[in-house]
LUMMIDO-300186 format. One record per residue (C-alpha): residue number from 1; z, x, y; chain. Coordinates in nm, 2 decimals. Layout:
% LUMMIDO-300186
+-----+--------+--------+--------+---+
!   k !      w !      u !      v ! c !
+-----+--------+--------+--------+---+
! NUM !      Z !      X !      Y ! A !
...
+-----+--------+--------+--------+---+
END
This chain:
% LUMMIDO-300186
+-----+--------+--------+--------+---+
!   k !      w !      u !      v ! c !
+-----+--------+--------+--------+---+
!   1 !  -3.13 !   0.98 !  -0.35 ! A !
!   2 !  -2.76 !   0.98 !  -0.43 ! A !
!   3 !  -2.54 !   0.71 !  -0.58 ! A !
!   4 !  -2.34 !   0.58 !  -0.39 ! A !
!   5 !  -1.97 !   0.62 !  -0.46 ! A !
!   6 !  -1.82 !   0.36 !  -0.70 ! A !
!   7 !  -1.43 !   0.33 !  -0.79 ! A !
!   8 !  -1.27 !   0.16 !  -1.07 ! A !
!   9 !  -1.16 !  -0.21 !  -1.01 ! A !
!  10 !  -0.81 !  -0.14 !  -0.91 ! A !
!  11 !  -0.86 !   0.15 !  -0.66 ! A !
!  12 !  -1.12 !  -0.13 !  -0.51 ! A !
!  13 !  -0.88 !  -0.38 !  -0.50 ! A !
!  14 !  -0.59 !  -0.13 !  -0.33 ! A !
!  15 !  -0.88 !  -0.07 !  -0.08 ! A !
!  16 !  -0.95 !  -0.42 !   0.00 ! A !
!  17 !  -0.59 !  -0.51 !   0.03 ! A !
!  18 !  -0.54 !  -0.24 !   0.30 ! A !
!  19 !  -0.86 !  -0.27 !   0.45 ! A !
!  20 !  -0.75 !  -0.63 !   0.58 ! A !
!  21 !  -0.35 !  -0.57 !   0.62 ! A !
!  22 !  -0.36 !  -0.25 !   0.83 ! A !
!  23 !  -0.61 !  -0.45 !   1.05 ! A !
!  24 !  -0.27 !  -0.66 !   1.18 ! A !
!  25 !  -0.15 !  -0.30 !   1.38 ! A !
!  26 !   0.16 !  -0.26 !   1.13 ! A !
!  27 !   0.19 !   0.00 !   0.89 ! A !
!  28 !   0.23 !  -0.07 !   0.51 ! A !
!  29 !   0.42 !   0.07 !   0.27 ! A !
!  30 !   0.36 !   0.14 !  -0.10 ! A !
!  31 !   0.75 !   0.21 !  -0.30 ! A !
!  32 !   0.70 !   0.43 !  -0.61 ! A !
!  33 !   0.91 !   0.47 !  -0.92 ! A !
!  34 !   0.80 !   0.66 !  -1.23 ! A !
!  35 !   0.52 !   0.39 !  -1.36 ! A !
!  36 !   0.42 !   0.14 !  -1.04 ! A !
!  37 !   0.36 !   0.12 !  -0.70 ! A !
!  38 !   0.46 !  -0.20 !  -0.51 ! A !
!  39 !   0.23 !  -0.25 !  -0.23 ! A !
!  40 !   0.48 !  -0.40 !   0.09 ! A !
!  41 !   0.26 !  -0.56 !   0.35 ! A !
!  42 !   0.29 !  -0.77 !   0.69 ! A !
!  43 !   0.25 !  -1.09 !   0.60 ! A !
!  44 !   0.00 !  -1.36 !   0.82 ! A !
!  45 !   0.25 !  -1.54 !   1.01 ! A !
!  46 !   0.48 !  -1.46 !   1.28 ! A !
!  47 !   0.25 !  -1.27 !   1.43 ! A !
!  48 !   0.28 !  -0.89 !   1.52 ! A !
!  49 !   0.70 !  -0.94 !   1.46 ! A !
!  50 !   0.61 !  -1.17 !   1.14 ! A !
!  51 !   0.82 !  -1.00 !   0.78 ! A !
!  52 !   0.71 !  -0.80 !   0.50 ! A !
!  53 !   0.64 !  -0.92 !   0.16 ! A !
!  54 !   0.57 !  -0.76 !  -0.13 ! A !
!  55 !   0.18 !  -0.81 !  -0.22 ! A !
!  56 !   0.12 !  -0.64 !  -0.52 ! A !
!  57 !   0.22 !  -0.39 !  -0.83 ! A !
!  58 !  -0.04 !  -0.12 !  -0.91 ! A !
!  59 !  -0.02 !   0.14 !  -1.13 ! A !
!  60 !   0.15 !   0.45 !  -0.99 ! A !
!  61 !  -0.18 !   0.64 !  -1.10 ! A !
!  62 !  -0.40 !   0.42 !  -0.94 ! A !
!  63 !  -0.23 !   0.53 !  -0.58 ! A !
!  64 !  -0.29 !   0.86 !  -0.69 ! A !
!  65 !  -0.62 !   0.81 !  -0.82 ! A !
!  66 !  -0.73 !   0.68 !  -0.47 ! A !
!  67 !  -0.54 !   0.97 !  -0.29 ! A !
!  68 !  -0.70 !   1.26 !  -0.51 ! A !
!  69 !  -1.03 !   1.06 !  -0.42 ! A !
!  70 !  -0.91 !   1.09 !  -0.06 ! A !
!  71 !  -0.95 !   0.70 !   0.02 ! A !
!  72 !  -0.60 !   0.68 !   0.11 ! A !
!  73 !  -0.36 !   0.86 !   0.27 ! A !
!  74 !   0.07 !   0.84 !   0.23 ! A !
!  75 !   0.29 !   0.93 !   0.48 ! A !
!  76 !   0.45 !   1.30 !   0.47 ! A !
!  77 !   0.85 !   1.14 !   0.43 ! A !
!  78 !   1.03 !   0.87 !   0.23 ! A !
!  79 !   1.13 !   0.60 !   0.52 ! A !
!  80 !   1.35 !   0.29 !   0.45 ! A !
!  81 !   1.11 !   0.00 !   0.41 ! A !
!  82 !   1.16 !  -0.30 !   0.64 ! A !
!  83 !   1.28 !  -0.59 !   0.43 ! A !
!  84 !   1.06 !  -0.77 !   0.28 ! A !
!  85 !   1.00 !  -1.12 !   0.04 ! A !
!  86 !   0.94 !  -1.13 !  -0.28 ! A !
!  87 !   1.15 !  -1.14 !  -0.63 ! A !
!  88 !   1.45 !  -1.06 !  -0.57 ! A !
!  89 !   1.47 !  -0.93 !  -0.94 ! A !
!  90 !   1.20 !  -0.74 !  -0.89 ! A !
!  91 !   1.30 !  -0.28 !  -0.89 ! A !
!  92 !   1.11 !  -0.27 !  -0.57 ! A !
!  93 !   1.33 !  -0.52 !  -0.38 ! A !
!  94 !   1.67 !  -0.26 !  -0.42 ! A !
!  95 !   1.75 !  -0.16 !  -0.03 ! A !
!  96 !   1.80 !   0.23 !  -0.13 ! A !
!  97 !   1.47 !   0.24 !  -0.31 ! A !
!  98 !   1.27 !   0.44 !   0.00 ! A !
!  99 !   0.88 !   0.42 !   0.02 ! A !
! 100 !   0.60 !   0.61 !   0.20 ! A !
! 101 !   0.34 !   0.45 !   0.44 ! A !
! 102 !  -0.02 !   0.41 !   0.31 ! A !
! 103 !  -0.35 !   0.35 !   0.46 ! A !
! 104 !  -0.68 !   0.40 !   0.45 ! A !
! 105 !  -0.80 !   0.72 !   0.52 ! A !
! 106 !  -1.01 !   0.76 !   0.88 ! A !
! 107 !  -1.40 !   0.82 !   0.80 ! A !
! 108 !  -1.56 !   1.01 !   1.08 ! A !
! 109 !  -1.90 !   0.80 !   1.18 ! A !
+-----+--------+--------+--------+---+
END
């Protein structure tokens, strides 16, 4: 019998986040600089034209973490990010700052 796979609390909670905001049919978007990872994702209202907001701030090795695992997946280019809310002081919130698109990765079943 083999143990199930288990991943450290904030590669669980980057999984959970996406797991539920990927299921409104728009992509998110994670921006990077040299120590975080903003997570940008549709937010609940508006429906499928609603805005962006930024969710969360991970660790940059924590995205990589779950990509070397191969739970997630980033898109090949840098694309502008829609704008989003969120703290307008906040690094991620700068306009020239590009990000990739994340989601989970596809399981075959």
């Amino acid at each position: 019998m083999t143990k199930p796979v288990t991943y450290r609390p904030a590669v669980r909670n980057l999984i959970g986040l996406l797991r539920f905001r990927s299921s409104f049919g728009r992509p998110c978007y994670v921006k990077r600089n040299t120590r975080h990872a903003a997570l940008i994702v549709p937010e609940l209202r508006d429906g499928t034209d609603g805005p962006y907001a930024h969710l969360k701030t991970f660790d940059r090795a924590t995205v990589h973490e779950a990509v070397v695992l191969g739970v997630v997946t980033l898109g090949p280019n840098l694309v502008d990010v829609p704008t989003f809310n969120g703290n307008r002081n906040h690094w991620a919130y700068e306009i020239a700052h590009q990000g990739r698109t994340i989601q989970l990765r596809q399981t075959a079943s």
